[in-house]
TIFI-278917 format. One record per residue (C-alpha): x, y, z; residue in one letter. Coordinates in pm, whole numbers, plus 32768, in hexadecimal, padded with zeros to 4 digits. Example, Ala and Ser with C-alpha at 12.3 -4.5 7.8 and 13.67 -1.06 7.14 Angstrom:
BEGIN
<site east="84CE" north="7E3E" up="830C" fifi="A"/>
<site east="8557" north="7F96" up="82CA" fifi="S"/>
//
This chain:
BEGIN
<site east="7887" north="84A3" up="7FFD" fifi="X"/>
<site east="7779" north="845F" up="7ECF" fifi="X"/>
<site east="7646" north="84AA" up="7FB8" fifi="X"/>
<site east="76C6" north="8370" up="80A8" fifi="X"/>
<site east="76C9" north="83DD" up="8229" fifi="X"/>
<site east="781A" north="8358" up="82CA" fifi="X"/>
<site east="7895" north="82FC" up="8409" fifi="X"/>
<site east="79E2" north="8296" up="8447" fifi="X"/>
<site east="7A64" north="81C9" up="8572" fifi="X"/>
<site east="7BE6" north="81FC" up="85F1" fifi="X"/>
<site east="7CB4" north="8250" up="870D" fifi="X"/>
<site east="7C92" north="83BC" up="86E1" fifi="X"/>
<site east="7E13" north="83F7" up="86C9" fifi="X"/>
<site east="7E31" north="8495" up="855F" fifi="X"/>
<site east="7D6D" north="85C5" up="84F3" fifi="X"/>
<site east="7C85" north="8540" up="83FF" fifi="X"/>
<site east="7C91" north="8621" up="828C" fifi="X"/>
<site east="7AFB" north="862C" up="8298" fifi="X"/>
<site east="7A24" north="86EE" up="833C" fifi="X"/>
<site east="78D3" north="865E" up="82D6" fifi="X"/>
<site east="78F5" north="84FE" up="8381" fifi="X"/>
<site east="7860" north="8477" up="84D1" fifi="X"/>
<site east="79C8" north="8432" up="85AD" fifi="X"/>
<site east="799E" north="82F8" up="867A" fifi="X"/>
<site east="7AAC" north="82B0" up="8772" fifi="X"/>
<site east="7B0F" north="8153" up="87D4" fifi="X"/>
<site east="7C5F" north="806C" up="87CD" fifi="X"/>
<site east="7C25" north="7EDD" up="8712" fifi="X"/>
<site east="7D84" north="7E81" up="87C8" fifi="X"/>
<site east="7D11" north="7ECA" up="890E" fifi="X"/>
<site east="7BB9" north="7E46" up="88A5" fifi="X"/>
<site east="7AF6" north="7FB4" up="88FE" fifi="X"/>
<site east="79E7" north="7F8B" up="880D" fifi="X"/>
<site east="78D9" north="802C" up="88C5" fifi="X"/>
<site east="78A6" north="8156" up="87D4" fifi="X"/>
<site east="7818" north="8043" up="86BE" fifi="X"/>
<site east="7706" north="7FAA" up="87B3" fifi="X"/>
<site east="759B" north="7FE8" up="8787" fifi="X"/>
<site east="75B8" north="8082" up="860F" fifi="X"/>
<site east="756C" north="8036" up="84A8" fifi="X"/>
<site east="75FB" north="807A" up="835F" fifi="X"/>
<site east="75DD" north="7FFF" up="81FB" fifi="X"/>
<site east="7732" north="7FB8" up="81DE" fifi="X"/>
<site east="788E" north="7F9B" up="828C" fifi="X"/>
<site east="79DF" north="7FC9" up="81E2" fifi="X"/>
<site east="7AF4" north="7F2B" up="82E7" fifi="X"/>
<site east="7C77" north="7F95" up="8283" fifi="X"/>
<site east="7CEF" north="7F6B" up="83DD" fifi="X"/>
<site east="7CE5" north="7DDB" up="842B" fifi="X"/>
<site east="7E1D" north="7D4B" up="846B" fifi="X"/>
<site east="7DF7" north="7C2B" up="8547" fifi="X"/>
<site east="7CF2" north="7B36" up="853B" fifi="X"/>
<site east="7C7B" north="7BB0" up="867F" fifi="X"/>
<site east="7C0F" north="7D0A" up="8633" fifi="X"/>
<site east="7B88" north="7C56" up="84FA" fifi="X"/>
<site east="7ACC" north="7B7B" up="859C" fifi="X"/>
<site east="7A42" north="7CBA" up="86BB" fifi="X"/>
<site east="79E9" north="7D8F" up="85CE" fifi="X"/>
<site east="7937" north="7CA0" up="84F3" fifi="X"/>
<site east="787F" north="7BDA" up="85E5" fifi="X"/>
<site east="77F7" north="7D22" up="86A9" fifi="X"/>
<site east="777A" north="7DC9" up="853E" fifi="X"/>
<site east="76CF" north="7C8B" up="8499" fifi="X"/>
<site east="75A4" north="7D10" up="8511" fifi="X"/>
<site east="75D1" north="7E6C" up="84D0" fifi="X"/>
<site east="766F" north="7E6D" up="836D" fifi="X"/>
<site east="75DD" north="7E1B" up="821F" fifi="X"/>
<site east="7702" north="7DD7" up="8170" fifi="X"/>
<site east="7899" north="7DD1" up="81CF" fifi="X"/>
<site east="7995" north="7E0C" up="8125" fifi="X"/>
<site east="7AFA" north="7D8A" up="819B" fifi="X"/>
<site east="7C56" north="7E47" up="8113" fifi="X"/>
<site east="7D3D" north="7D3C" up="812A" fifi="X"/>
<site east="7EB5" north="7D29" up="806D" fifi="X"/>
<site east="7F31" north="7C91" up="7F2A" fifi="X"/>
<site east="8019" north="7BFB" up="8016" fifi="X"/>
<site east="7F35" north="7ABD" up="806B" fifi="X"/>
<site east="7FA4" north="7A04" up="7F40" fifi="X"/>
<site east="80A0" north="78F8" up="7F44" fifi="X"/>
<site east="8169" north="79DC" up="7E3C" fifi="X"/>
<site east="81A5" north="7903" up="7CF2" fifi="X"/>
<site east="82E3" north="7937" up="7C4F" fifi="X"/>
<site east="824F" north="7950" up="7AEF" fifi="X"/>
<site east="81A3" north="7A5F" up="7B4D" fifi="X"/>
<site east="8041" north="7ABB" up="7ABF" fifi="X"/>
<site east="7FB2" north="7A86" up="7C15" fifi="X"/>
<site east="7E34" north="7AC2" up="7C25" fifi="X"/>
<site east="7CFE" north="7A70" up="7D07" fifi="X"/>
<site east="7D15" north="790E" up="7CCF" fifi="X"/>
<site east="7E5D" north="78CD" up="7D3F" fifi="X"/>
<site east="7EC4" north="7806" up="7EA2" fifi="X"/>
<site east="7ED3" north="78CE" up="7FD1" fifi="X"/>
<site east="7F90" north="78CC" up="80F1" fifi="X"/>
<site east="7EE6" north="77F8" up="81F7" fifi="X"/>
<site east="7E6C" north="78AD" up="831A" fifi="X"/>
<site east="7EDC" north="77E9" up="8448" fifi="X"/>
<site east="8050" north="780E" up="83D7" fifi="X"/>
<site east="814B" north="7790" up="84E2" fifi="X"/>
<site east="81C4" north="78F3" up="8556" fifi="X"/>
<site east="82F4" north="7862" up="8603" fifi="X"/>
<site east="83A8" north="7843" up="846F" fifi="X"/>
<site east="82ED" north="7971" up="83DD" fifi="X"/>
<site east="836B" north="7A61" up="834A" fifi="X"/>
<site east="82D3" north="7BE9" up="838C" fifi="X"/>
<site east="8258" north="7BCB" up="8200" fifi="X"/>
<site east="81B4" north="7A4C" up="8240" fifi="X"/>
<site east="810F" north="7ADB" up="838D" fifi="X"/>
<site east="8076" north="7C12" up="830E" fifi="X"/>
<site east="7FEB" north="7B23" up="81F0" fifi="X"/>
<site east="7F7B" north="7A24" up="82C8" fifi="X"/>
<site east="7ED2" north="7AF0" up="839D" fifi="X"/>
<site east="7E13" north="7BAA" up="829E" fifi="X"/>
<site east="7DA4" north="7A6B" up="8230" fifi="X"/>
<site east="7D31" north="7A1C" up="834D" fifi="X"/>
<site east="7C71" north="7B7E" up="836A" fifi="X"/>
<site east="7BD6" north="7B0C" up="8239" fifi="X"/>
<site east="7B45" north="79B4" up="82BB" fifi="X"/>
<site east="7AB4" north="7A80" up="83F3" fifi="X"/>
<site east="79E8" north="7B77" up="8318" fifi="X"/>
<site east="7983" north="7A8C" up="821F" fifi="X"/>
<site east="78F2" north="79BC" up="8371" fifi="X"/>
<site east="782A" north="7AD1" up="83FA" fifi="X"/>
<site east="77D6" north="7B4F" up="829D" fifi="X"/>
<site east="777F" north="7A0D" up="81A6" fifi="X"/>
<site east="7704" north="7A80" up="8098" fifi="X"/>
<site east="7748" north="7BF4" up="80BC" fifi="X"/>
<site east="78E4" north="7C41" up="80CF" fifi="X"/>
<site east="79B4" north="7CCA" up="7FCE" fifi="X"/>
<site east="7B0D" north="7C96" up="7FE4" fifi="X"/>
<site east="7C04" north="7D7C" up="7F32" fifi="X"/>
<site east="7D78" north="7D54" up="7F35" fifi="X"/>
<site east="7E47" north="7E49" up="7EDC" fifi="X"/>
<site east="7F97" north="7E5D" up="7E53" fifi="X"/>
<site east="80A0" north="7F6D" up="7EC0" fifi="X"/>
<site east="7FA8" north="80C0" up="7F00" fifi="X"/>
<site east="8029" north="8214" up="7EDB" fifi="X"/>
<site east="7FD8" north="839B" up="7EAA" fifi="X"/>
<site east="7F71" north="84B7" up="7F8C" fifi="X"/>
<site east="7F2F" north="8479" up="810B" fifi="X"/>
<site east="802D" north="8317" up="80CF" fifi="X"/>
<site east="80B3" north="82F7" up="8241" fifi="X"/>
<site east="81A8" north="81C8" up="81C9" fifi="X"/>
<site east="82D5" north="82B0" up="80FF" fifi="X"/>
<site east="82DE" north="819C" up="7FD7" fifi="X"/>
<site east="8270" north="825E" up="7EBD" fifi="X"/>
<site east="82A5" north="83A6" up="7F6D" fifi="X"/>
<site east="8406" north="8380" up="7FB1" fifi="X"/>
<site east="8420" north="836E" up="7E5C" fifi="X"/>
<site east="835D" north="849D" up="7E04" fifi="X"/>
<site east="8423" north="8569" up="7F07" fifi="X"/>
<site east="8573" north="8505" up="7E99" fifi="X"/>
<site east="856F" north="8518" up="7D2E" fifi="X"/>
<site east="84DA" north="86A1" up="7D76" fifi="X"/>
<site east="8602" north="86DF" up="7E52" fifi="X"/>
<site east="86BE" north="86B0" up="7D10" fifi="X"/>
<site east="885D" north="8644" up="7D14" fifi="X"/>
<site east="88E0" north="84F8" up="7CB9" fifi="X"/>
<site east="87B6" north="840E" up="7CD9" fifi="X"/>
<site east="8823" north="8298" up="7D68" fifi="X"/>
<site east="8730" north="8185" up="7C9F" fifi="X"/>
<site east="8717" north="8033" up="7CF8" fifi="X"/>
<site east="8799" north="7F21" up="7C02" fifi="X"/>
<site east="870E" north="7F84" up="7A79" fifi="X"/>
<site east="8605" north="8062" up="7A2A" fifi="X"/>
<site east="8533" north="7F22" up="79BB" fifi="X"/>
<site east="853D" north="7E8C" up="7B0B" fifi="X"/>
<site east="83D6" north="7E5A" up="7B6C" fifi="X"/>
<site east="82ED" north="7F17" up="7C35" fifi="X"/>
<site east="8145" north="7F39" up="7C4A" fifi="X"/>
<site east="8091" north="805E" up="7D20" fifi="X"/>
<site east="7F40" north="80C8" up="7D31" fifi="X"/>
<site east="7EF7" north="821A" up="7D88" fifi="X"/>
<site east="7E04" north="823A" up="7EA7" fifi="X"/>
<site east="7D23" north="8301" up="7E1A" fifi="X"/>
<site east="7CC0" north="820D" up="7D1B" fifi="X"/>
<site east="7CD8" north="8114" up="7E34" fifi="X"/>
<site east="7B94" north="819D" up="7EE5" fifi="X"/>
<site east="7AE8" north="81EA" up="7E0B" fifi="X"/>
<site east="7AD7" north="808F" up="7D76" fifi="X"/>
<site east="7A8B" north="8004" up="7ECD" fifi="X"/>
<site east="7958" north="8134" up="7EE3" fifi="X"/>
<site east="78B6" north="80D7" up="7D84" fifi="X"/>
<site east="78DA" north="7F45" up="7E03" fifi="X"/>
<site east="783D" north="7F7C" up="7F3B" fifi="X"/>
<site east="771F" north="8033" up="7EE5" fifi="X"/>
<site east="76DB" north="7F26" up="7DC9" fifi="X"/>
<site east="76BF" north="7E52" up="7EF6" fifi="X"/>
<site east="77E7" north="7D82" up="7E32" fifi="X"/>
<site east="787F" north="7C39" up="7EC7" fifi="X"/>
<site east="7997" north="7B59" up="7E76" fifi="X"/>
<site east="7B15" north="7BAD" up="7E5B" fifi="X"/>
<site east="7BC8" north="7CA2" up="7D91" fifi="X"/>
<site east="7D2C" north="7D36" up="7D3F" fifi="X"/>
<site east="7D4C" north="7E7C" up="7D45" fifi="X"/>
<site east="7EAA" north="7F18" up="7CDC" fifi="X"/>
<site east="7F21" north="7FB3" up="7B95" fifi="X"/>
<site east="7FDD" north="7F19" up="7A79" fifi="X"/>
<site east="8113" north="7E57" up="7A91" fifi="X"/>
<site east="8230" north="7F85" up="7A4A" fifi="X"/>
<site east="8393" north="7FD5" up="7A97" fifi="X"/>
<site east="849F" north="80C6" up="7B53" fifi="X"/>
<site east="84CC" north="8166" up="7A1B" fifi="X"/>
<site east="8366" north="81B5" up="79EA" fifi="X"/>
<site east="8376" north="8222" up="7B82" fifi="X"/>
<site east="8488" north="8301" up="7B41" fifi="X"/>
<site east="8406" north="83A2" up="7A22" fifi="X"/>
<site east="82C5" north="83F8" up="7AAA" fifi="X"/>
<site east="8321" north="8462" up="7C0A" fifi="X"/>
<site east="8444" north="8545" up="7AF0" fifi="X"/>
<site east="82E7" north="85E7" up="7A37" fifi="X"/>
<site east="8203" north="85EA" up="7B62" fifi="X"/>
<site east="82FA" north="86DD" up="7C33" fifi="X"/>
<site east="8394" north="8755" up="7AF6" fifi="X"/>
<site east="850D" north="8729" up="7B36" fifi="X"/>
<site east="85DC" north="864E" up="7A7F" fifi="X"/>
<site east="86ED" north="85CB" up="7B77" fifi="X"/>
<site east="87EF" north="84F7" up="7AF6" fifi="X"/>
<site east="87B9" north="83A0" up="7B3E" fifi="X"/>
<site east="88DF" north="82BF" up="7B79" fifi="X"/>
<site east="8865" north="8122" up="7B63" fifi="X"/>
<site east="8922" north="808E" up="7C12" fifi="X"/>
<site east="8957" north="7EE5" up="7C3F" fifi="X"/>
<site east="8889" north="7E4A" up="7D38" fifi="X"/>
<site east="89AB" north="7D78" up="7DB5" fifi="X"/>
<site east="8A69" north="7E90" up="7E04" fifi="X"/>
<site east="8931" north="7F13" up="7EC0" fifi="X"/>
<site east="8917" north="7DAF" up="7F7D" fifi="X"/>
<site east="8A81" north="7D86" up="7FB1" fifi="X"/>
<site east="8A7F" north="7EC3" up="8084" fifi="X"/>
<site east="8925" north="7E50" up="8155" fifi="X"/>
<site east="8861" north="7F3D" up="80A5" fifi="X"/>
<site east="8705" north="7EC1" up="8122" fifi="X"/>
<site east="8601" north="7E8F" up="8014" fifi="X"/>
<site east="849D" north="7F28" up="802E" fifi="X"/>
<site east="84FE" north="801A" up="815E" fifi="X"/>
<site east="8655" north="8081" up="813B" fifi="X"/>
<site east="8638" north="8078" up="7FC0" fifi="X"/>
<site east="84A3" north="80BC" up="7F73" fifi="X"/>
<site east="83FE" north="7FFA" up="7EA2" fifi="X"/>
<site east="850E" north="7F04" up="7E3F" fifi="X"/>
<site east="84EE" north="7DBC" up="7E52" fifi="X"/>
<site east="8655" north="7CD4" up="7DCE" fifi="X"/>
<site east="8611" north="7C30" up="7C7C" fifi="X"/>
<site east="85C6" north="7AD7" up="7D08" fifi="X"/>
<site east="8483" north="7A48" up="7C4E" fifi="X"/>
<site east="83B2" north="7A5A" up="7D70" fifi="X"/>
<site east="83F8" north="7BA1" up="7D8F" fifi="X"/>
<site east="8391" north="7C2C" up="7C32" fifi="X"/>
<site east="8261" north="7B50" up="7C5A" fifi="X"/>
<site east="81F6" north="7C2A" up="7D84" fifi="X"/>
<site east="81FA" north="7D43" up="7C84" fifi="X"/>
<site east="8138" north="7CA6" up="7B74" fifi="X"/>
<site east="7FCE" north="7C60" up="7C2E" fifi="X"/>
<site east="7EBE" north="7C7E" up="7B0D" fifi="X"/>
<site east="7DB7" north="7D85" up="7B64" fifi="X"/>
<site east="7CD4" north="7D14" up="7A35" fifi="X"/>
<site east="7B91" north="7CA3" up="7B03" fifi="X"/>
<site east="7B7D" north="7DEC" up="7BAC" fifi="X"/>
<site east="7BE5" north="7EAB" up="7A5E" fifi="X"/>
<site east="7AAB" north="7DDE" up="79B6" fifi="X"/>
<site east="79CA" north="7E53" up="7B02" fifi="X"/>
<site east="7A40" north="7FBB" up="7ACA" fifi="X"/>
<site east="7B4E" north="7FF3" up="7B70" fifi="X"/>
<site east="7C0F" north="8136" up="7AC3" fifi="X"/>
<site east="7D95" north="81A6" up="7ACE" fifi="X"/>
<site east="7E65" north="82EF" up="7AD2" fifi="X"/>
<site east="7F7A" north="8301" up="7A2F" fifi="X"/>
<site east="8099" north="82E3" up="7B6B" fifi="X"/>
<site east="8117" north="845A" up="7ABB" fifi="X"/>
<site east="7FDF" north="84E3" up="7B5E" fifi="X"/>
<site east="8020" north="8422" up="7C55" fifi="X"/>
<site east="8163" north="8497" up="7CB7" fifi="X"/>
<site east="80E4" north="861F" up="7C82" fifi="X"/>
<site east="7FDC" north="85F1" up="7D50" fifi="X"/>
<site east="80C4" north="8542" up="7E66" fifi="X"/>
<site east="81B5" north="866F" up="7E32" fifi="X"/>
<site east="80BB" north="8769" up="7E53" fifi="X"/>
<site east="8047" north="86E4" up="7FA0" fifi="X"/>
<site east="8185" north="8689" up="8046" fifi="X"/>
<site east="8207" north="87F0" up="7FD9" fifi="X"/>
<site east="80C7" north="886F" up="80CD" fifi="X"/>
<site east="80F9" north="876D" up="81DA" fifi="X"/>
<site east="826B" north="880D" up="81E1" fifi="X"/>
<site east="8214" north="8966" up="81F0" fifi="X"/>
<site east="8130" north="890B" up="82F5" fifi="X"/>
<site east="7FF1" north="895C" up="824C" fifi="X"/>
<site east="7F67" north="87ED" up="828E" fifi="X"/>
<site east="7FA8" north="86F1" up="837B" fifi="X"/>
<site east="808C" north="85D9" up="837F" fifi="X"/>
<site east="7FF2" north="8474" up="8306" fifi="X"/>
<site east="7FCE" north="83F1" up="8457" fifi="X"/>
<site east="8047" north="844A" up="85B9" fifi="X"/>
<site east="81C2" north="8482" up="85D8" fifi="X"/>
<site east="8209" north="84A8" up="8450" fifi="X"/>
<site east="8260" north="83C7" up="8350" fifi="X"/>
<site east="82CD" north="826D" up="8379" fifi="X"/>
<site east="8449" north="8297" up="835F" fifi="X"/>
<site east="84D8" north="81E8" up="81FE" fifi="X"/>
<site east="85D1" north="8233" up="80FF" fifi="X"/>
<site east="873E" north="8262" up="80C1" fifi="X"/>
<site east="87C6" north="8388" up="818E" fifi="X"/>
<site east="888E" north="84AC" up="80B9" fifi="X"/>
<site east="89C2" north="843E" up="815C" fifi="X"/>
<site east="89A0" north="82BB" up="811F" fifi="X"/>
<site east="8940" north="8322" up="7FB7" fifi="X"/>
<site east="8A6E" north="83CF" up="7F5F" fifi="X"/>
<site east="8B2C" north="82CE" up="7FEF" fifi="X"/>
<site east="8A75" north="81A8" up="7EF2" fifi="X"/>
<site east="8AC1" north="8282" up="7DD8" fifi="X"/>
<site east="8C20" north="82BD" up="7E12" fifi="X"/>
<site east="8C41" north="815D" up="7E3F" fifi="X"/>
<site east="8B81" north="8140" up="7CEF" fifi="X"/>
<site east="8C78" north="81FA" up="7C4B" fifi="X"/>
<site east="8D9A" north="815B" up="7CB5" fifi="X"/>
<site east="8D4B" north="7FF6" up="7C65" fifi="X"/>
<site east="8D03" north="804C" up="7B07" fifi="X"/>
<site east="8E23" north="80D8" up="7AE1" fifi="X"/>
<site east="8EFA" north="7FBC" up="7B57" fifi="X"/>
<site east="8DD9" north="7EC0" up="7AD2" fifi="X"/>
<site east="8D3C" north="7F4A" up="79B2" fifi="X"/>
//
């Protein structure tokens, strides 16, 4: 922990993987903050806000209590440009969106946006905002990346979606916090992107191929054919996103003011070992599960696989 003492404030549900932090027990959707009351600290780092409500709690009852805050908010607040290049500058969503003709994607946005405005309120002067892209490696409760990891190491015919240049941007978690750390105990403020370079499925597959060292083969396979038979992008299908511009601009967010304040990448091979390595324990039992009740469920089954393929094979036969 770099000399800092840490306390950490959740519901108490998931074994924590430290042993040398103070546990503080409390719910923000129920609004049991009663564990925070009548402390100080130098700093707080908040990845749990949602809703502009447990924002707003949370914010309000530490102003007084906190030197600096520091808010993890989502890439996804930015009204996503279609030529892509997105960066801190660029519009986002606006917080009091009209939730009756939202979409899940606009809400979660919104809302974070709206997280944002309640910090920066309680905190003027002292919030740092960091918005991350698509995060993955060890301890990853979400199954994006991992899915990945876990299926190209169970080997066989490998389903890919589209063409291995279809786009795709992760930052590994690791990399991640420690960024948010260094920035926090610089007593930093402002707004900053924090995800890795703009890459591709082919780059994905290849590293997830060295970091469990297998080498699958890997069928690509059209993305029409994919959403002709209601394969569901980003859950059913990990990752993917259709080739519509918006799309690839979500994939192309520009990391470069965090890269000039320090911010330092792993190559997504190390990633993916890494990944591997821990899943292979959570499996075997040696370590817990991410959170409470295992992973989030996501990802083509086996059987629904083999099916795509098959398909695969006979349209380009009959439509090569």
């Amino acid at each position: 922990m770099a000399g800092h003492t840490v306390s950490v404030f959740n519901r108490g549900q998931t074994p924590l993987p430290w042993h040398d932090v103070e546990q503080l027990t409390g719910d923000r959707e129920t609004g049991d903050l009663e564990s925070l009351r009548d402390r100080t600290w130098d700093a707080c780092i908040d990845v749990s806000a949602y809703v502009p409500e447990a924002a707003r709690a949370s914010a309000e009852l530490l102003a007084g209590q906190v030197g600096h805050y520091t808010f993890i908010s989502t890439a996804s607040v930015y009204v996503v440009d279609p030529a892509g290049g997105m960066d801190e500058t660029t519009p986002v969503l606006p917080a009091a969106l009209d939730e009756s003709g939202a979409t899940g994607a606009e809400l979660y946005g919104a809302r974070k946006v709206a997280c944002e405005q309640e910090v920066e309120r309680a905190f003027p002067g002292r919030t740092l905002i960091i918005r991350p892209g698509i995060v993955a490696g060890p301890h990853d409760p979400t199954n994006r990346f991992t899915w990945w990891v876990e299926r190209l190491a169970r080997a066989g015919d490998v389903l890919a979606p589209g063409s291995p240049d279809a786009p795709v941007q992760l930052v590994d978690g690791r990399d991640l916090g420690a960024f948010t750390v260094a920035q926090s105990e610089r007593l930093a403020t402002g707004v900053f992107n924090v995800c890795g370079p703009p890459s591709s499925f082919g780059d994905l597959i290849g590293a997830c191929r060295t970091g469990t060292g297998t080498s699958p083969e890997v069928t690509w396979v059209r993305e029409q054919l994919l959403l002709d038979h209601d394969v569901e992008p980003f859950t059913e299908m990990p990752l993917w996103l259709p080739s519509e511009p918006g799309n690839r601009a979500f994939y192309s967010m520009s990391n470069a003011r965090a890269r000039a304040q320090g911010l330092e990448l792993r190559h997504l091979a190390d990633t993916a070992r890494d990944t591997w390595e821990w899943l292979r324990a959570v499996r075997a039992g040696d370590l817990p599960e991410p959170i409470a009740g295992g992973f989030v469920a996501r990802g083509l089954s086996p059987e629904r696989e083999a099916a795509l393929l098959v398909t695969h094979a006979n349209r380009s036969v009959t439509d090569p």
